[in-house]
Backbone as XML, in Angstrom:
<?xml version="1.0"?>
<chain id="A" units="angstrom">
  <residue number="1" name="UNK">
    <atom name="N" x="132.565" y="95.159" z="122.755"/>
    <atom name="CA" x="131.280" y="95.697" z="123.133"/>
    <atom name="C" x="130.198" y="94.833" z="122.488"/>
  </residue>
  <residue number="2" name="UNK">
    <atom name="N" x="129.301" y="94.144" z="123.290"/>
    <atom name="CA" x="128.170" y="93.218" z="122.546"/>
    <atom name="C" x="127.167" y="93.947" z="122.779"/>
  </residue>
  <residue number="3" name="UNK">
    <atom name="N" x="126.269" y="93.652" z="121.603"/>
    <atom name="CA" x="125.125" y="94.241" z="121.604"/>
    <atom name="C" x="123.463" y="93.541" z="122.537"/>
  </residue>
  <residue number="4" name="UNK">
    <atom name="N" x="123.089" y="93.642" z="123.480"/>
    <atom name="CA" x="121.878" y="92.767" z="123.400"/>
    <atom name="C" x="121.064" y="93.385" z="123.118"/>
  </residue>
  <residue number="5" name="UNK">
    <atom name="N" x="120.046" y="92.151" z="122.532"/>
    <atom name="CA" x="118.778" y="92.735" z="121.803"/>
    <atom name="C" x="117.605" y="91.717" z="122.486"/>
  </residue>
  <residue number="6" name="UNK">
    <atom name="N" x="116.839" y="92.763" z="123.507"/>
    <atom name="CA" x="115.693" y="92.022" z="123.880"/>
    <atom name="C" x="114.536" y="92.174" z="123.070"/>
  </residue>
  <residue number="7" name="UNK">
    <atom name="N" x="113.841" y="91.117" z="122.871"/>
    <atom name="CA" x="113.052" y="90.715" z="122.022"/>
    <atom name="C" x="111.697" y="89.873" z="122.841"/>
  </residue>
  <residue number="8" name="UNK">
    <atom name="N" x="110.437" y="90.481" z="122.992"/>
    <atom name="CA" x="109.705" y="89.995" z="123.619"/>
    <atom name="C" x="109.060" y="88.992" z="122.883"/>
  </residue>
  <residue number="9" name="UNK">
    <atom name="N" x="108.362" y="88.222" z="123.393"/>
    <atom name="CA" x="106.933" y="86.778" z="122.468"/>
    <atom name="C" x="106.196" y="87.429" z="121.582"/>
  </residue>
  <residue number="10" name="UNK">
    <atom name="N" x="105.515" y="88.528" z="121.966"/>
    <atom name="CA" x="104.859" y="89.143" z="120.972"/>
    <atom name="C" x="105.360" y="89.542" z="119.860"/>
  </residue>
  <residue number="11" name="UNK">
    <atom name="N" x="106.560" y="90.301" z="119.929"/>
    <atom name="CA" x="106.945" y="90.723" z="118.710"/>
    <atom name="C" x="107.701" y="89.324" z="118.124"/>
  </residue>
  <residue number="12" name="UNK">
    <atom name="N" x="108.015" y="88.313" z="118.040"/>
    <atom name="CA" x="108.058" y="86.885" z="117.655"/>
    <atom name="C" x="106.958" y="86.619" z="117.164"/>
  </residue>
  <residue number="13" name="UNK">
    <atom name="N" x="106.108" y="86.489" z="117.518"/>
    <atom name="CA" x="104.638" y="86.101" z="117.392"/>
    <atom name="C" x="104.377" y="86.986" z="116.291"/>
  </residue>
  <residue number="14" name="UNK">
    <atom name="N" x="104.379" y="87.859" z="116.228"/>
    <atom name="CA" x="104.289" y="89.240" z="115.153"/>
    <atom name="C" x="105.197" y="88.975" z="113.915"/>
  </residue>
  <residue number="15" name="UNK">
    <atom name="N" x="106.232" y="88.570" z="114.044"/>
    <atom name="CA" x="107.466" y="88.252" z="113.054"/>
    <atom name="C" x="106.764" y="87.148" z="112.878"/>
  </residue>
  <residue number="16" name="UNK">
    <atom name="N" x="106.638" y="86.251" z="112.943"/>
    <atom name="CA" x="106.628" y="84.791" z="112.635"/>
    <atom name="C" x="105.137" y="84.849" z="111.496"/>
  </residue>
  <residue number="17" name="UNK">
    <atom name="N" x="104.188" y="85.626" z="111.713"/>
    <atom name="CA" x="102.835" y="85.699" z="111.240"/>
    <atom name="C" x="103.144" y="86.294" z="110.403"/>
  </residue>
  <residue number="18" name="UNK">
    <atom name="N" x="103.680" y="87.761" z="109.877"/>
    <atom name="CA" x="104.370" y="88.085" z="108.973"/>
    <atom name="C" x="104.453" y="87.382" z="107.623"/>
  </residue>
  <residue number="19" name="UNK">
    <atom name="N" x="105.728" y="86.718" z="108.397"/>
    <atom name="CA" x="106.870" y="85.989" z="107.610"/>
    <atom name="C" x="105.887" y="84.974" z="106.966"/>
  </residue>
  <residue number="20" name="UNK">
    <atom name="N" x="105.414" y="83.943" z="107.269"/>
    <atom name="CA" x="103.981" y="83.715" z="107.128"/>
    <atom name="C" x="102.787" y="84.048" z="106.045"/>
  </residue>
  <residue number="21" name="UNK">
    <atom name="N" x="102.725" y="85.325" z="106.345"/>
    <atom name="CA" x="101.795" y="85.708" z="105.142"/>
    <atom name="C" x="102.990" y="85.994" z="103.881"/>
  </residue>
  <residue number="22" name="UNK">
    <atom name="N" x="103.764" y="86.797" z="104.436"/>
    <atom name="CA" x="104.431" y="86.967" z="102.965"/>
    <atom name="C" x="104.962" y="85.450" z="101.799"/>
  </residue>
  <residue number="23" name="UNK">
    <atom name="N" x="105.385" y="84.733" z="102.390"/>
    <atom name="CA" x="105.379" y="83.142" z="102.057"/>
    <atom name="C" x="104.375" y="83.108" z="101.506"/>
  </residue>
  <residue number="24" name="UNK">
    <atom name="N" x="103.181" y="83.047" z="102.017"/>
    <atom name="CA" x="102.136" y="82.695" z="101.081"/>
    <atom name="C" x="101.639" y="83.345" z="100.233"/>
  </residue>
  <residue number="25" name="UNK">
    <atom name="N" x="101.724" y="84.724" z="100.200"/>
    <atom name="CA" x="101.770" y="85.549" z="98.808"/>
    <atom name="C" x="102.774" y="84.885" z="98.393"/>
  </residue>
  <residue number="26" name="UNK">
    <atom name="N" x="103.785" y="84.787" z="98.122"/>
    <atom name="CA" x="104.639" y="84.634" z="97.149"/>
    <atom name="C" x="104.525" y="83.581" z="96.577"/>
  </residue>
  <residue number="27" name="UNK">
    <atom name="N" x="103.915" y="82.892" z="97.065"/>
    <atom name="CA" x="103.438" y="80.896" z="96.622"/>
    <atom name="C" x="102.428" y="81.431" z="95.454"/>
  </residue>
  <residue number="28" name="UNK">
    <atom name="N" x="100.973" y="81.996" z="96.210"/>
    <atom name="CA" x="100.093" y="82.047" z="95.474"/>
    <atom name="C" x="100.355" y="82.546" z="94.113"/>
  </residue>
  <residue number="29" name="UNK">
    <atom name="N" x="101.706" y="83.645" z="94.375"/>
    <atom name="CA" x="101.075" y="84.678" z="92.809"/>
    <atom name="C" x="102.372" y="83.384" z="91.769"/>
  </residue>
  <residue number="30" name="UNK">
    <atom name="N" x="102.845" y="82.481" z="92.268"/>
    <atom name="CA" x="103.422" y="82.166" z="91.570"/>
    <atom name="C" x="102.498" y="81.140" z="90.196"/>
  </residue>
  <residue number="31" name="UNK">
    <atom name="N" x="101.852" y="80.369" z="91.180"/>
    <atom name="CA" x="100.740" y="79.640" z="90.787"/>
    <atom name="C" x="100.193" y="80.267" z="89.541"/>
  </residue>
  <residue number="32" name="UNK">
    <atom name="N" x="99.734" y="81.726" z="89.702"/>
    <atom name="CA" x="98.461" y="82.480" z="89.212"/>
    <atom name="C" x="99.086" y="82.626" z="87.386"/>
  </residue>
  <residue number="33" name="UNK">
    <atom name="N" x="100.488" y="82.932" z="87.773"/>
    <atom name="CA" x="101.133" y="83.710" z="86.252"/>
    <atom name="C" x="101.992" y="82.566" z="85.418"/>
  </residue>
  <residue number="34" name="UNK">
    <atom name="N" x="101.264" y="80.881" z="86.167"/>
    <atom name="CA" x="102.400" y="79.802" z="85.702"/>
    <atom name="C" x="102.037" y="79.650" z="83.941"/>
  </residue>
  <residue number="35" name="UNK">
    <atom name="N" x="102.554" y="78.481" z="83.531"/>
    <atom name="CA" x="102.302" y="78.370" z="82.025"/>
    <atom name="C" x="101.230" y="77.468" z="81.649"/>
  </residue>
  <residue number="36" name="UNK">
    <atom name="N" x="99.862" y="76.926" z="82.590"/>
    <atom name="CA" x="99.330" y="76.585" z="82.397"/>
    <atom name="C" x="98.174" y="77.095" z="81.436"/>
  </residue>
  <residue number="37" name="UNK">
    <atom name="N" x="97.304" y="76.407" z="81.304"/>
    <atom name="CA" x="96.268" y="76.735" z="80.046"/>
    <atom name="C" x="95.516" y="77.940" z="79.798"/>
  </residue>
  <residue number="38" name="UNK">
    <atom name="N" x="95.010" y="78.550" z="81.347"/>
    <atom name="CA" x="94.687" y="79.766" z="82.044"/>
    <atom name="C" x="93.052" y="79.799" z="81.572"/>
  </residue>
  <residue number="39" name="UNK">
    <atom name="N" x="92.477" y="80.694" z="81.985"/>
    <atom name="CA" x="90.868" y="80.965" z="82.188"/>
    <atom name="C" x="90.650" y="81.139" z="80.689"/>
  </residue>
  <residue number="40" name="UNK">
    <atom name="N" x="89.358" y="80.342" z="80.189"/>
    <atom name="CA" x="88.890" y="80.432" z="79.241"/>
    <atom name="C" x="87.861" y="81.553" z="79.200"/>
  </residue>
  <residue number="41" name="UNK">
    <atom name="N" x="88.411" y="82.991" z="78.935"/>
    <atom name="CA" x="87.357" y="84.105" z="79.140"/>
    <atom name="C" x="86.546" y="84.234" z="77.985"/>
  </residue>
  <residue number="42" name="UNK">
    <atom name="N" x="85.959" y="85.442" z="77.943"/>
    <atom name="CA" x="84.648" y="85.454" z="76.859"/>
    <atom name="C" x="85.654" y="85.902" z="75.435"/>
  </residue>
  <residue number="43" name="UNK">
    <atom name="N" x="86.594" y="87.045" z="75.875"/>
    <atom name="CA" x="87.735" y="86.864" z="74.986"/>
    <atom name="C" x="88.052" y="85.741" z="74.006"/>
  </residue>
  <residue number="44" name="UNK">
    <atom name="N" x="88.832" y="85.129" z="75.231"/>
    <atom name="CA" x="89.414" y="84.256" z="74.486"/>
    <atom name="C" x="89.084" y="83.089" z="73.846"/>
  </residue>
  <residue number="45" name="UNK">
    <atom name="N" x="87.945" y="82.860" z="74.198"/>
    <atom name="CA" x="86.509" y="81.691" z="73.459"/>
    <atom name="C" x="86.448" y="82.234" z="71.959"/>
  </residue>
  <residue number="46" name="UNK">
    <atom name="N" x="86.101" y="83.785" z="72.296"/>
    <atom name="CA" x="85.679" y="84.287" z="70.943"/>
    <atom name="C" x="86.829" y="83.915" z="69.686"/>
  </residue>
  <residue number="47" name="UNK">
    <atom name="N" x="88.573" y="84.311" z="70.449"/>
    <atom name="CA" x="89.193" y="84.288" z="69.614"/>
    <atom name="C" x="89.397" y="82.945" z="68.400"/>
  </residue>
  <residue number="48" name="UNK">
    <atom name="N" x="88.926" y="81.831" z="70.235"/>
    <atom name="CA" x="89.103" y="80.239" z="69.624"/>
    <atom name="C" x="88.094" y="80.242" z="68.447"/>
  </residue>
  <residue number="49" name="UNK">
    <atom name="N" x="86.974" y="80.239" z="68.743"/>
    <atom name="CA" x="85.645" y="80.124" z="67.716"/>
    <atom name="C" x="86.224" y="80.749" z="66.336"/>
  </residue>
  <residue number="50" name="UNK">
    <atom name="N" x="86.585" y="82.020" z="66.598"/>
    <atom name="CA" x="87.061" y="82.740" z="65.108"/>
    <atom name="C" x="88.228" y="82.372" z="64.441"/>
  </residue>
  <residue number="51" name="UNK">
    <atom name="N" x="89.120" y="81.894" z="65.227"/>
    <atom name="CA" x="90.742" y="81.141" z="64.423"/>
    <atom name="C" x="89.815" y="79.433" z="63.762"/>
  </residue>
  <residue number="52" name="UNK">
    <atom name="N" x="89.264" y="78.924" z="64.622"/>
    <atom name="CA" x="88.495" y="77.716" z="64.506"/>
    <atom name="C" x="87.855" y="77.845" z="62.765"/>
  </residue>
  <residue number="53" name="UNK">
    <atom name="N" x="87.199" y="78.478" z="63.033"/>
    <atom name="CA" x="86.186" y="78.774" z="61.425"/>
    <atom name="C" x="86.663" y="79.546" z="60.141"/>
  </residue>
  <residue number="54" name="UNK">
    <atom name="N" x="88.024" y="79.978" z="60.730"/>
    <atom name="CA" x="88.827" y="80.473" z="59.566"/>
    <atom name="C" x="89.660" y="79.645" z="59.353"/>
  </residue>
  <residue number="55" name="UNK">
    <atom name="N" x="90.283" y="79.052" z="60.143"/>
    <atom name="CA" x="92.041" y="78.099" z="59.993"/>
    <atom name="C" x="91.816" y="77.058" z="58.560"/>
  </residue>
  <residue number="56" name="UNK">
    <atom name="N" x="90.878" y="76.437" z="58.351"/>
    <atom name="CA" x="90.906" y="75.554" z="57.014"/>
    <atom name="C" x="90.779" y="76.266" z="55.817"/>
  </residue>
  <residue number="57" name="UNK">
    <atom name="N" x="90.192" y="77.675" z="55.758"/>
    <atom name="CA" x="89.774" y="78.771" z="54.269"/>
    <atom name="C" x="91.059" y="79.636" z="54.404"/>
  </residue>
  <residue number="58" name="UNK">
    <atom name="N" x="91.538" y="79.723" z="55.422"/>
    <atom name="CA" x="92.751" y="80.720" z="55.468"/>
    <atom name="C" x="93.810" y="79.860" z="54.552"/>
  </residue>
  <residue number="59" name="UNK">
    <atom name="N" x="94.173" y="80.207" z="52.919"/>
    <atom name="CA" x="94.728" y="79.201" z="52.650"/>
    <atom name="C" x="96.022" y="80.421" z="51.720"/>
  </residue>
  <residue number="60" name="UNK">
    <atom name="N" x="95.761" y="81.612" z="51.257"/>
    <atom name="CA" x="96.331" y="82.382" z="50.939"/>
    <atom name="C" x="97.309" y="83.297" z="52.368"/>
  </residue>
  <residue number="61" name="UNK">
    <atom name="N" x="98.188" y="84.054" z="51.486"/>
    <atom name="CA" x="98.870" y="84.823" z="52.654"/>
    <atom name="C" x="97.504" y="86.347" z="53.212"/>
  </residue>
  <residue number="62" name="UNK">
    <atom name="N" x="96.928" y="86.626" z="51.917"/>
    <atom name="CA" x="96.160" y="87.612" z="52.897"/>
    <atom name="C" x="94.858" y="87.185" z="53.453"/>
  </residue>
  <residue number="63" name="UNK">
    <atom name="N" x="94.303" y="85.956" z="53.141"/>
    <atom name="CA" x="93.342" y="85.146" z="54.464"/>
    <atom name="C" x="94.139" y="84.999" z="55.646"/>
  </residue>
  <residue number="64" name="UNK">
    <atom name="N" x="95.457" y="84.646" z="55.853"/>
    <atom name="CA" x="96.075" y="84.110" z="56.795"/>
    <atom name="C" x="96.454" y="85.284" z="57.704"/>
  </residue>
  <residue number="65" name="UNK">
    <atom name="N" x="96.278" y="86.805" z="56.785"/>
    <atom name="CA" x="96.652" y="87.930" z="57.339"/>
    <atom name="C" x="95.616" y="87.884" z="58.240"/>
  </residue>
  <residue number="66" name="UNK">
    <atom name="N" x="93.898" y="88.461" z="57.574"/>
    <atom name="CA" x="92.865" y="88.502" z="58.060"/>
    <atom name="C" x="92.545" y="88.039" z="59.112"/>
  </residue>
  <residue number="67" name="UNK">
    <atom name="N" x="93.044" y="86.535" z="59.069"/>
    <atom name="CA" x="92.123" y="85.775" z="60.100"/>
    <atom name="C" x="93.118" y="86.248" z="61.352"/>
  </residue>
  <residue number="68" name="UNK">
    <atom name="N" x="94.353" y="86.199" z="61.320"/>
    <atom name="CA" x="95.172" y="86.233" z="61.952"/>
    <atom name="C" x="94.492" y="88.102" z="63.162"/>
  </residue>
  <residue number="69" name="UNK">
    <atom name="N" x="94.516" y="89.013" z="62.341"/>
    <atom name="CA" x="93.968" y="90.274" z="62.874"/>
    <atom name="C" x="92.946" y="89.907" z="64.279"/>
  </residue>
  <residue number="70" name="UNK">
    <atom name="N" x="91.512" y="89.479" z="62.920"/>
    <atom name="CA" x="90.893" y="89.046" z="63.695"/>
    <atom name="C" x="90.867" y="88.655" z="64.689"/>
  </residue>
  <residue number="71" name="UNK">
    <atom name="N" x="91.698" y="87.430" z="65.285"/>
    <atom name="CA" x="92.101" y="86.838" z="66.184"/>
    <atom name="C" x="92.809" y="88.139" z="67.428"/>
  </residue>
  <residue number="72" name="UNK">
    <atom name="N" x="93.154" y="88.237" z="67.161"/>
    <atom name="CA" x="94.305" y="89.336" z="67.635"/>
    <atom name="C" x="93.681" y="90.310" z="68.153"/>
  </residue>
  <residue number="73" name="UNK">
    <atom name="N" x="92.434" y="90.699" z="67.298"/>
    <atom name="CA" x="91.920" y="91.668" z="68.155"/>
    <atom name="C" x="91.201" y="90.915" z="69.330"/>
  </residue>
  <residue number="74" name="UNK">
    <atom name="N" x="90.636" y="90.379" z="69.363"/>
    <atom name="CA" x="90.330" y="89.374" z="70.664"/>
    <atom name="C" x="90.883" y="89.456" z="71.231"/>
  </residue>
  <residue number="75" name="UNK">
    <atom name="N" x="92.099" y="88.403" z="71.473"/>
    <atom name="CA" x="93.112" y="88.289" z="72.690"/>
    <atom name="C" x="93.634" y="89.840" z="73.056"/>
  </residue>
  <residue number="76" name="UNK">
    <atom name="N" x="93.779" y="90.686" z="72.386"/>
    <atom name="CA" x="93.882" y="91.824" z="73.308"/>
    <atom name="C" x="93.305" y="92.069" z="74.546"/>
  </residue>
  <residue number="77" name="UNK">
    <atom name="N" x="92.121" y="91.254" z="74.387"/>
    <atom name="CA" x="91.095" y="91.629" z="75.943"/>
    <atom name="C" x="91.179" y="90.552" z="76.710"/>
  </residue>
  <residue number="78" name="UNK">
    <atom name="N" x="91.781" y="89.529" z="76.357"/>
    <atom name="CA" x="92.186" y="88.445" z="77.217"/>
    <atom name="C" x="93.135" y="87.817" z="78.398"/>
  </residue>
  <residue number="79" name="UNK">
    <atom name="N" x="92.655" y="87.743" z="79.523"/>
    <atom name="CA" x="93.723" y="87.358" z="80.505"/>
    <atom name="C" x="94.698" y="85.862" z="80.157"/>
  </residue>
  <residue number="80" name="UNK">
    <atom name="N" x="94.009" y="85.469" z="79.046"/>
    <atom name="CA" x="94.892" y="84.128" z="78.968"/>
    <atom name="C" x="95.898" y="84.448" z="78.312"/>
  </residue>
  <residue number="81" name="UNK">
    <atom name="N" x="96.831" y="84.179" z="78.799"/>
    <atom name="CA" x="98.609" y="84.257" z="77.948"/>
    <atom name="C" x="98.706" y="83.219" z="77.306"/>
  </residue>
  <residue number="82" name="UNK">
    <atom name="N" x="98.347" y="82.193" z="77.218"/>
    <atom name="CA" x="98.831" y="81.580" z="76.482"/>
    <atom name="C" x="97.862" y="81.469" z="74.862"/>
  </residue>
  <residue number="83" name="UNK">
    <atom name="N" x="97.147" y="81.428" z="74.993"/>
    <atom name="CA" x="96.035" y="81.926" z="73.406"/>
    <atom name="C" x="96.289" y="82.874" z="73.197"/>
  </residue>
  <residue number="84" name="UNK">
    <atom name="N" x="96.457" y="84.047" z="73.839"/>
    <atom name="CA" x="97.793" y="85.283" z="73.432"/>
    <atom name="C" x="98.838" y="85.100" z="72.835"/>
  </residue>
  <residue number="85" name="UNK">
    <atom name="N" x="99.548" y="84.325" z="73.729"/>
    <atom name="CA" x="100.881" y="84.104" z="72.860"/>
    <atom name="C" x="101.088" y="83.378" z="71.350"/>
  </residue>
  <residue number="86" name="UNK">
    <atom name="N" x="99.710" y="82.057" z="71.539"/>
    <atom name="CA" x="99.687" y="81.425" z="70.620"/>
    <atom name="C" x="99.311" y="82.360" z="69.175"/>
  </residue>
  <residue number="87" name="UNK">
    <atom name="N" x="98.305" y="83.588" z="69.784"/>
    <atom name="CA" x="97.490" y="83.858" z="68.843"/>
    <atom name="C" x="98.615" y="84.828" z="68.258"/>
  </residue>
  <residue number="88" name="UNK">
    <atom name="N" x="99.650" y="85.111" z="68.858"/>
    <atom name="CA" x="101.049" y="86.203" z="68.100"/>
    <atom name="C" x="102.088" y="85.418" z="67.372"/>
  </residue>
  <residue number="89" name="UNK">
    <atom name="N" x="101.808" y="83.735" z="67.473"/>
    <atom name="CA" x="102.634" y="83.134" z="66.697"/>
    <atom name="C" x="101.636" y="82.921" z="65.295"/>
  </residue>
  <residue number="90" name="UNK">
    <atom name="N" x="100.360" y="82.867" z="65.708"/>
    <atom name="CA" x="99.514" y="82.601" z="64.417"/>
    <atom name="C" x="100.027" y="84.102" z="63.117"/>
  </residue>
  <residue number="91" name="UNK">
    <atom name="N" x="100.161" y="85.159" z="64.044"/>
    <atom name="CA" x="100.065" y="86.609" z="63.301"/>
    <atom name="C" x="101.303" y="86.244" z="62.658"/>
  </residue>
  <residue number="92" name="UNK">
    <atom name="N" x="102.550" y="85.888" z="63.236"/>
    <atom name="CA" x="103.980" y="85.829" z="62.531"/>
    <atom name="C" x="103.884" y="84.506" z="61.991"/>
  </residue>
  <residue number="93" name="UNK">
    <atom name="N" x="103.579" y="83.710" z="61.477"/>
    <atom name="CA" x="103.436" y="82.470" z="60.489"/>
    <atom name="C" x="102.575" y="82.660" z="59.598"/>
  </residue>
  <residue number="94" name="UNK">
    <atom name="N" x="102.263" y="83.585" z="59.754"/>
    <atom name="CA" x="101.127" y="84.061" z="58.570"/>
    <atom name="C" x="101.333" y="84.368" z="57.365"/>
  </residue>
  <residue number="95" name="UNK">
    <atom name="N" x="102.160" y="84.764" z="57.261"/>
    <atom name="CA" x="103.087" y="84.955" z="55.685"/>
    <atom name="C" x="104.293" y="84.153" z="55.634"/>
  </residue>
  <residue number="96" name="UNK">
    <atom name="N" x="104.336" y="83.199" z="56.570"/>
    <atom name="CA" x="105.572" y="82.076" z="56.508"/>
    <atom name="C" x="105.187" y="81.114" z="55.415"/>
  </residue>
  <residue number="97" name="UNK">
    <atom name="N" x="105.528" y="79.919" z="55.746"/>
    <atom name="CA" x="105.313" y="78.608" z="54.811"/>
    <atom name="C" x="104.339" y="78.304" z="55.522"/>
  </residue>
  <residue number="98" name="UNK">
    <atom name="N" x="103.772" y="77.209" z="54.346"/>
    <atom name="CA" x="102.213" y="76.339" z="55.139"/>
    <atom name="C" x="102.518" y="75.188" z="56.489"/>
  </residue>
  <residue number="99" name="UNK">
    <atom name="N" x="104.255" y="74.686" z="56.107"/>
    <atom name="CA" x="104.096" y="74.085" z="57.355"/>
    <atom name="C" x="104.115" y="75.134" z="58.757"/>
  </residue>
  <residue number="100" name="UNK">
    <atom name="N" x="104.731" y="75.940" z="58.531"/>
    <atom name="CA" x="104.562" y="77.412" z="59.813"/>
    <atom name="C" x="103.568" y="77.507" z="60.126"/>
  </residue>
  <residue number="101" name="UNK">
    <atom name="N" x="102.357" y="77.893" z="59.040"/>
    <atom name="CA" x="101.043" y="78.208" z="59.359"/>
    <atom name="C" x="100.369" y="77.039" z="60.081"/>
  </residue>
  <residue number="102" name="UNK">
    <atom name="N" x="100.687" y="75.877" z="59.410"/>
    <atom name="CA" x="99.927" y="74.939" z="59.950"/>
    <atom name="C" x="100.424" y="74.164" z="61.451"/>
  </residue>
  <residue number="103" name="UNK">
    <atom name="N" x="101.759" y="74.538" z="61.859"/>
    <atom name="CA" x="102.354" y="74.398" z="63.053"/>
    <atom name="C" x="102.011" y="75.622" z="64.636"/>
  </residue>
  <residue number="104" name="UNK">
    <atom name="N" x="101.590" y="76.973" z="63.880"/>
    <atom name="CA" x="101.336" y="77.842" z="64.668"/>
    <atom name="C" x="99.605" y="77.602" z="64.500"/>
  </residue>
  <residue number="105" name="UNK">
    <atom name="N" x="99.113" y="77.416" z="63.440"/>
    <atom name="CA" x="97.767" y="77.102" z="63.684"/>
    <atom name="C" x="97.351" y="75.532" z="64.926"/>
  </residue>
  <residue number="106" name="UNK">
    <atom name="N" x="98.114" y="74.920" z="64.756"/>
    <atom name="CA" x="97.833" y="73.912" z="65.895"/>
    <atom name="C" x="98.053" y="74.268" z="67.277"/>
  </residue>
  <residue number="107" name="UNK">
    <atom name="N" x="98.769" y="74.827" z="67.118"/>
    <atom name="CA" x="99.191" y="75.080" z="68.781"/>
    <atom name="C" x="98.122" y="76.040" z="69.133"/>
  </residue>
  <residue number="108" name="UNK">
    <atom name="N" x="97.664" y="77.248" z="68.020"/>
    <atom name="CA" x="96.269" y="78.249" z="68.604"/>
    <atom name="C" x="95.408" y="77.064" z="69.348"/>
  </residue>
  <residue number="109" name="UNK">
    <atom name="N" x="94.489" y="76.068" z="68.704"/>
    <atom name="CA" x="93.678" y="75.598" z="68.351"/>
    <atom name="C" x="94.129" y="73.993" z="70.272"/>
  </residue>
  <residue number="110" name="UNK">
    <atom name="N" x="95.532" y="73.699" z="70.054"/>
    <atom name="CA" x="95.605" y="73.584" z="71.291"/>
    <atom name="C" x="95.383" y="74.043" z="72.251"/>
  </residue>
  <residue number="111" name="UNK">
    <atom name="N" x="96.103" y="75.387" z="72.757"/>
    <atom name="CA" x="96.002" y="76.394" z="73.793"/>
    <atom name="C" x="94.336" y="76.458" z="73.881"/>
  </residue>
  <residue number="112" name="UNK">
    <atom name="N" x="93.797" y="76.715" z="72.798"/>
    <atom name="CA" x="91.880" y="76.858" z="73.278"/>
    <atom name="C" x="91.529" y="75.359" z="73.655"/>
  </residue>
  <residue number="113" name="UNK">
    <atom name="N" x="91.911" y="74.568" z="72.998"/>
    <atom name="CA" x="91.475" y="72.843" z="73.907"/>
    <atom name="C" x="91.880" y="72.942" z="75.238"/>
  </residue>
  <residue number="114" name="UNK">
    <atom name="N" x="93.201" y="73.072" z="75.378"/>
    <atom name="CA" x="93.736" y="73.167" z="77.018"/>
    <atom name="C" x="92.891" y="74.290" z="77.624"/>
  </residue>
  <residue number="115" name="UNK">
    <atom name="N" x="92.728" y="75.179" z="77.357"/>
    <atom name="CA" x="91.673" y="76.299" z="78.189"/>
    <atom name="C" x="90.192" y="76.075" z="78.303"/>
  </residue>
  <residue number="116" name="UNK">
    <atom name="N" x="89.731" y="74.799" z="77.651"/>
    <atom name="CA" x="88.603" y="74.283" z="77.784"/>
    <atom name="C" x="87.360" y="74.521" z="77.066"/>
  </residue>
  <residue number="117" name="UNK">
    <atom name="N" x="88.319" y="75.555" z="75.982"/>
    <atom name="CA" x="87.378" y="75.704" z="74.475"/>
    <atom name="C" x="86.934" y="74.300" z="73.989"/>
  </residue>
  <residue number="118" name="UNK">
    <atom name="N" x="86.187" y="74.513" z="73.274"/>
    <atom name="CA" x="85.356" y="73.006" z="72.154"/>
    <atom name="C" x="84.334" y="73.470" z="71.273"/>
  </residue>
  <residue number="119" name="UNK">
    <atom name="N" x="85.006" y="72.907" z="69.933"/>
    <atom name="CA" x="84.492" y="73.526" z="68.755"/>
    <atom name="C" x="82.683" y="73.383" z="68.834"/>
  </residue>
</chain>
């Protein structure tokens, strides 16, 4: 017993446009959430400016706490993930060793260069 299945132009035409848009959603949002530098918001400027003017006095573990907060509370309001992320490695190197601190402090201080911060 075979089945036929008539299928008119339109509904082709209909499928095909579809298929179509959904493709291109799926392109776009890939783009949007990649690992690039991401939008330098008012956030995350602020956070740069404030890790920026603390990172050389932050030289103890509870400056390194402080500044670290600080920071932190910022990027909470920030769409950028990656000065986010950076700014949660600054919080956990914070009571590490100075090369930690000073390895998670570069990469903050990157991530805001790549996002188009400048001191």
């Amino acid at each position: 017993m075979a089945l036929k299945v008539k299928v008119n132009k339109r509904v082709l035409t209909v499928a095909a446009i579809a298929a179509l848009v959904i493709i291109a959603l799926v392109v776009s949002r890939g783009r949007d959430g990649g690992d690039g530098p991401g939008t330098l918001d008012s956030p995350a400027a602020q956070a740069c400016s404030d890790f920026n003017a603390g990172y050389a006095k932050a030289k103890s573990e509870s400056s390194r706490l402080a500044l670290a907060d600080k920071v932190s509370a910022s990027t909470m309001k920030t769409d950028n993930d990656a000065i986010s992320n950076a700014a949660m490695k600054v919080g956990d190197a914070a009571n590490e060793s100075n090369a930690e601190w000073k390895s998670a402090g570069d990469a903050m201080l990157k991530a805001c260069r790549d996002a188009g911060w400048s001191s």
